[in-house]
N, C-alpha and C positions, 0 to 999 in steps of 0.2 A: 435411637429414639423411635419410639413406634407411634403414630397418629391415627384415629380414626378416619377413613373417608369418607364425605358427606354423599349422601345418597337416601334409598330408603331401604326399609330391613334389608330387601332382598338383597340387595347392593350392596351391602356394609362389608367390606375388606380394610386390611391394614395395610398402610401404605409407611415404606419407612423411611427418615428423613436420617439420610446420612451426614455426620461433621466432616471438615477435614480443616485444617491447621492454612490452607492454603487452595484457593479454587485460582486456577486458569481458564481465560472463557478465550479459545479459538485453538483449534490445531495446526495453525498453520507456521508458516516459516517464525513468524515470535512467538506462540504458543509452543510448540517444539523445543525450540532454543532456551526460553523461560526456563524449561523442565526440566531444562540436562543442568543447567547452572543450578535451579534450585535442587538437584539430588549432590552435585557438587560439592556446593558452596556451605549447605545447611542439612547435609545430611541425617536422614532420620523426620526429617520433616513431609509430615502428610499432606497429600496433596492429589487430587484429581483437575482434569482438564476437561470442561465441555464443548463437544464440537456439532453445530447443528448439519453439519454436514456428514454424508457416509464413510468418507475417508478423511485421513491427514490431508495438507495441501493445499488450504486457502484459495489464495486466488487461480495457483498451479494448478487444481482441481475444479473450479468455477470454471476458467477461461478452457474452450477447446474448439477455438474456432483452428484454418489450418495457420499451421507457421509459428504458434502459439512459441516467447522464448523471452529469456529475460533480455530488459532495457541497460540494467546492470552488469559489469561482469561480476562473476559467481567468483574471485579469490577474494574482493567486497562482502557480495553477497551473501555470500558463503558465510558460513560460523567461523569463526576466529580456532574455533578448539578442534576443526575438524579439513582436513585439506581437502583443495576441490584440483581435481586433478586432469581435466577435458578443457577444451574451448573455453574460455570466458565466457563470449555470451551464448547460454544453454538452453534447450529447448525444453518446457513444461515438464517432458516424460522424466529428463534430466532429471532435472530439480526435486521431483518429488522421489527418483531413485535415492536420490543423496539424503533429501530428508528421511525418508524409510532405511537407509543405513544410521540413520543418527539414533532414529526409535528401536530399533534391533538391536543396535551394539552398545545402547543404555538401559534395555528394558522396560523404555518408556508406554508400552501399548499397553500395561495392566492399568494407567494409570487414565487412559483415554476414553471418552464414554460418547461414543459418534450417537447422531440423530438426537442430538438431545437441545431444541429449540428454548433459550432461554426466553422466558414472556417478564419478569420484573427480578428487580434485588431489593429487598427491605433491608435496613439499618438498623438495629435496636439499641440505642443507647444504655438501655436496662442490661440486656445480654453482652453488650461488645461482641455482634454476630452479624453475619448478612445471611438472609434468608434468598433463596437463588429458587424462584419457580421456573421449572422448565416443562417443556411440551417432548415428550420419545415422537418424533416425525414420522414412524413407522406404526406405530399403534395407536397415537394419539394419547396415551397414556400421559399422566402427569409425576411430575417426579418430582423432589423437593431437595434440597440441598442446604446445609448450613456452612459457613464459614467465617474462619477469623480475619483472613484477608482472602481481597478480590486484587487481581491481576488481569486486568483488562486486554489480550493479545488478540484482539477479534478485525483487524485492521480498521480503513478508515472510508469501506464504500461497502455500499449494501449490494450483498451478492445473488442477489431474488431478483435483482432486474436491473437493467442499466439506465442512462439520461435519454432520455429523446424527446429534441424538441416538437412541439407542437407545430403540423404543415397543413398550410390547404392540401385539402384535393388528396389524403392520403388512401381514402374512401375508392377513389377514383383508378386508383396505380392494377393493370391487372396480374402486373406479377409479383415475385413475392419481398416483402421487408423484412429484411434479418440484422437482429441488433449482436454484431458478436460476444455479449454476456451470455445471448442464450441463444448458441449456433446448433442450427437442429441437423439431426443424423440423416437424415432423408436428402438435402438440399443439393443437387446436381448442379455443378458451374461448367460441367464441361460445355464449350463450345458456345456459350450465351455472353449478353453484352452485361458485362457488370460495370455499374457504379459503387462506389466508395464512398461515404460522405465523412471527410476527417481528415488530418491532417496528421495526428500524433502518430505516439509509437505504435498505438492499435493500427495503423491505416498504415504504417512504415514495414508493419508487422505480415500484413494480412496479404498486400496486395502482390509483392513476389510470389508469396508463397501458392498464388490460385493464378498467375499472371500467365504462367504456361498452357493450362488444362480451358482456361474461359476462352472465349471468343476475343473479347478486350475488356480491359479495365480502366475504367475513368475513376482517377480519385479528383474531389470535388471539397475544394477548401474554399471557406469566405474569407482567408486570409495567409500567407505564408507561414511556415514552422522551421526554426533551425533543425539542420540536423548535422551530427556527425560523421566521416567513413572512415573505415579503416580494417583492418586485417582481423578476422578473427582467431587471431594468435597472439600471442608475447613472446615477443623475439628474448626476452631476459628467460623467461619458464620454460622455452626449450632448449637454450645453454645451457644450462642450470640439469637438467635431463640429460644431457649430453656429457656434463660434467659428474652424472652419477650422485646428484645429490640429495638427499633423502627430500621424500614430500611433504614432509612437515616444516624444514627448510627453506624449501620452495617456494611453499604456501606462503610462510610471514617474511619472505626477502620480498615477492611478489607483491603481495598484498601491499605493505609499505612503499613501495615505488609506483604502485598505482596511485595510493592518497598524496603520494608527496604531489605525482603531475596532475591530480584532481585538484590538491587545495589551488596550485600556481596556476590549473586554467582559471578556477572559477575566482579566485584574485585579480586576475588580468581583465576577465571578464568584465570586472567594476571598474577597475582603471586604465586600463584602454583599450575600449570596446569596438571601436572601427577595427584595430587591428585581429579580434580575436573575429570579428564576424565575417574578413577578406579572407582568415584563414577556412572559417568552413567554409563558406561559399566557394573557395578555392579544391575543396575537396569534390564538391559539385561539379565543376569545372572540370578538373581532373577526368571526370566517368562521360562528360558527356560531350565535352567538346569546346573550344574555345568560342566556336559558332553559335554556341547557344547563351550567349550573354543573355541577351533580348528577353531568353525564358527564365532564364536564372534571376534575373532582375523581376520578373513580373510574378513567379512561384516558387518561389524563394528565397527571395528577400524579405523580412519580415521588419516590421515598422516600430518592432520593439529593440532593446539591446538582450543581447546572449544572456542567455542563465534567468530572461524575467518569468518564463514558462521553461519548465524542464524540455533538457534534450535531447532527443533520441538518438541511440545508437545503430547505425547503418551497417551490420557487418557486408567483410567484402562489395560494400556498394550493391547489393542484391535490388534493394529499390529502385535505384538508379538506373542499375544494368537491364530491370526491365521494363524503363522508359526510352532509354535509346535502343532497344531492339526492335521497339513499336508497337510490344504487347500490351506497354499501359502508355496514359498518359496523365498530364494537369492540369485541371479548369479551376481556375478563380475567380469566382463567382457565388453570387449566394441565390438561395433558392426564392422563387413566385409562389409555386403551388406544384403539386406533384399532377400528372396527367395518366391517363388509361395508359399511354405509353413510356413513360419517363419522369422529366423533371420540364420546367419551364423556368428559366432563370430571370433575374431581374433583369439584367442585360437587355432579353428577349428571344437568347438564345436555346436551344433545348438537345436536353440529353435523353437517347434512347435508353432505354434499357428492358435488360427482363427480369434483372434481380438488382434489388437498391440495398447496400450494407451502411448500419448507419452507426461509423465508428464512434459517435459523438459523446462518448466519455460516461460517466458513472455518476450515481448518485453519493454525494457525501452521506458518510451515517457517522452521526456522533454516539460512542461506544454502543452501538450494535443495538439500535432502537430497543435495547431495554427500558421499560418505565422506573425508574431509580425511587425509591422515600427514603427520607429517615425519620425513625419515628412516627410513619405516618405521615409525613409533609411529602409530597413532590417535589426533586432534586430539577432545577433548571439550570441546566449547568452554563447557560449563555450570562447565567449573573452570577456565575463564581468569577478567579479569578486563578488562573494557572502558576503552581509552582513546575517551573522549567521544562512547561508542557508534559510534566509526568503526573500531577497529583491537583489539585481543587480544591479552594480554599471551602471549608466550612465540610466537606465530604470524609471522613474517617477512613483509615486503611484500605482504602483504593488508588493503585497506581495504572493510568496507561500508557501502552506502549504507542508510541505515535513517531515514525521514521522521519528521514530526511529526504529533502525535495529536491538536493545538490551530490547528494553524496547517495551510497546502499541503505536501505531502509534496514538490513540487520545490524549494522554497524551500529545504530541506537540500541536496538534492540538488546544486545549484548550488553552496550554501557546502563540502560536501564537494570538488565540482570542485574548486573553487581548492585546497584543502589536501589535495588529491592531486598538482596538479600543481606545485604551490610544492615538496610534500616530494620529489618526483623530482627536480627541478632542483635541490635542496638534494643529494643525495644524487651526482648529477653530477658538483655543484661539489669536493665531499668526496672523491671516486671511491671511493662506497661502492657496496657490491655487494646489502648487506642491511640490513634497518632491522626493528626489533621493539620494542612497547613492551617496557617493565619498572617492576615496582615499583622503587618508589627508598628508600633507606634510612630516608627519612622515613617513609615508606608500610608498612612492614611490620607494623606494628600495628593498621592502618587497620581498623577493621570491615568485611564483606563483605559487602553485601544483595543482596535478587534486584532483577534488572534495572530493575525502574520501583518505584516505590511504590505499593502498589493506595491507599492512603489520597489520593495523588492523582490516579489513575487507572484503572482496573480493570475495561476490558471481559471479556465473558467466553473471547474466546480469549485473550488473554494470562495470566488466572485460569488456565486449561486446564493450558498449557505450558510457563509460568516457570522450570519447573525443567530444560529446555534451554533456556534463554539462559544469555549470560556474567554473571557477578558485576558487582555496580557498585560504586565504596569510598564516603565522606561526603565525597569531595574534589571539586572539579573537574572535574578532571582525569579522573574514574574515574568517571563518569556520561556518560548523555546526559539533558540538562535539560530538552528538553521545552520550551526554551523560544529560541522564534528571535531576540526580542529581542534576547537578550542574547549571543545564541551569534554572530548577523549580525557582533558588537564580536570577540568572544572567539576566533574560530574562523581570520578574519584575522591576529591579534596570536599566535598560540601560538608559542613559543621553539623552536623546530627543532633547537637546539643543549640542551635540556633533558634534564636524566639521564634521565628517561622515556623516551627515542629512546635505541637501545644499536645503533651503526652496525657494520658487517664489511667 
């Protein structure tokens, strides 16, 4: 379809508004994955993928501060259809190798349209269409898009800037603040005193990796974080290599012996949780010495139980190994004000530095700050209410993809593939045009919570921004559970023909 564009005479060009059967919005590790299952699963079906970035890669390509690797292992992480064959936990370059083998050996890059900044999606209830305006990042140009279904794989933090809270005295620091979402190429650590402000996997992540090359590194928490250590190998996937046994073998022997000991920590986790927290702290112990009780109790011990904030993975103790060599260390404490030279703590203590890195986490973005209508109405989606954190009551043929916070974020990914492409062929077979959750008469009384339970979860951007996400109800049906166990049975098995599904 051809369109005029508004302008004057001189101006006037046609701009053309392409359909497709299927739009994906992100290229990253679920935008990818989406693509192979939908050429799969529903072959022949049309479909392009926008990505407002230059490359495939997601947050792989966002993140490049040094040490950048995943928190996951990658036979998780990893696609279920495709074997990951290195280290578990891999580092960025890794990961986007393996994704760029997945788009080459599916012919997935005709189908991928980088720099292309989505700004709204209209709904037309007339058409059974979404209307997808985008910005090309490179020209400014606008481009327009129609589709039958939206497939939301753009994750679940805004990749244009990270969280940082608000400090005195930030005016005051004279050297430089660097947030690792946007770690500049210029930035020299050698031999300078750095600070860390953070405790997760960014700061678990970061500070081995610059801990040799800087002067020292101080990581700087207002509170303890668990972590885990251990070997960046599987002693099972090099028998198994030794045994000669093919890698797609490997891959799902592998893969399944990791969830079996994932489900049973994070089980133990709930029910008894002294024991699983002696065990890491015991792992702590192990790298740095029985003598350091005193520090292990005061930086790392954390006042929560296991699994309530995800936990980072330690390989080889690298973090560890470079706090007892004496290249870093850990202050717990929280910050006064920042000074011309440093930090000034509440304590009253102060920390030098000449460069302050402020791990301090991301912004949530609920689906990719699109402004959503239907119809012309503005979609608010903190007053829908989630089918099984994939789809939104009252919102028509839009599914997203939204991972797990205990388990590999693709492992959803995948299981959402299949019940995107089961519910389009369902929807074929039917010749339906629209599909929307809905409460169902039973449902109408159901209590309405915010989206996760913090009593079972509760990092601090989702604390932040809970109040834009959708409602969850106590059913089912009306959550996402956080739990892949059980979802791997449930997610398969859901009734397509259930009053919850309201077809057009």
């Amino acid at each position: 379809m051809n369109v005029l564009a508004r302008g004057g005479p001189a101006s006037l060009s046609i701009q053309t508004v392409e359909h497709f059967e299927v739009l994906i919005v992100g290229a990253g590790i679920s935008g990818i994955g989406s693509a192979y299952h939908l050429t799969k699963q529903l072959p022949g079906t049309t479909f392009v993928i926008l990505e407002a970035q230059e490359s495939f890669g997601g947050t792989w390509l966002t993140h490049r501060y040094p040490g950048i690797r995943s928190d996951s292992d990658l036979y998780t992480f990893g696609y279920r259809f495709k074997p990951w064959t290195s280290a578990p936990i891999a580092s960025a370059a890794e990961i986007r190798s393996y994704m760029g083998e997945v788009i080459a050996e599916n012919d997935l890059d005709q189908h991928i349209r980088y720099r292309h900044n989505i700004i709204s999606a209209s709904w037309s209830n007339e058409s059974n269409r979404w209307t997808i305006e985008a910005v090309k990042t490179d020209s400014g140009e606008p481009a327009t898009f129609t589709a039958s279904f939206l497939w939301m794989c753009q994750g679940y933090y805004r990749h244009s800037e990270g969280y940082t809270p608000e400090w005195q005295g930030t005016q005051d620091f004279k050297g430089r603040i660097v947030h690792p979402q946007r770690w500049p190429d210029d930035l020299d650590i050698v031999g300078k005193k750095v600070v860390v402000i953070g405790s997760g996997a960014t700061a678990a992540t970061l500070i081995p990796a610059i801990a040799e090359k800087s002067g020292h590194v101080t990581m700087l928490q207002r509170s303890p974080t668990f972590f885990r250590t251990g070997r960046n190998a599987i002693e099972l996937a090099e028998t198994l290599r030794q045994l000669q046994i093919s890698e797609e073998w490997i891959h799902e022997i592998v893969r399944r012996k990791i969830l079996f000991d994932q489900d049973t920590f994070t089980r133990r986790s709930f029910t008894e949780p002294e024991k699983v927290k002696q065990e890491l702290l015991g792992g702590i112990r192990a790298v740095l010495g029985p003598e350091s009780d005193s520090e292990i109790e005061k930086h790392f011990t954390p006042r929560y139980r296991p699994w309530r904030q995800r936990i980072a993975f330690v390989p080889d103790a690298d973090l560890f190994e470079a706090i007892k060599s004496g290249k870093a260390c850990v202050v717990t404490d929280e910050i006064d004000r920042f000074t011309e030279t440093g930090l000034l703590l509440k304590s009253g203590a102060t920390l030098d530095a000449d460069i302050i890195i402020t791990a301090t986490g991301f912004n949530l973005n609920v689906l990719g700050d699109i402004v959503f209508s239907i119809d012309g109405r503005p979609v608010d989606f903190a007053q829908t209410v989630t089918y099984r954190g994939m789809m939104f009551t009252g919102v028509p043929n839009l599914v997203w993809v939204f991972g797990y916070f205990r388990a590999s974020w693709t492992l959803r990914a995948d299981l959402v593939a299949d019940f995107v492409c089961r519910l389009l062929a369902h929807m074929n077979k039917k010749g339906a045009k629209k599909v929307a959750p809905a409460l169902r008469p039973k449902d109408k009384d159901m209590p309405l919570l915010p989206w996760i339970d913090p009593e079972n979860f509760n990092p601090g951007y989702l604390m932040r921004d809970m109040h834009l996400l959708p409602k969850r109800g106590d059913k089912p049906e009306w959550q996402h559970s956080q739990d892949y166990w059980a979802e791997k049975d449930e997610l398969p098995a859901i009734d397509l023909d259930d009053a919850a599904f309201v077809y057009d």
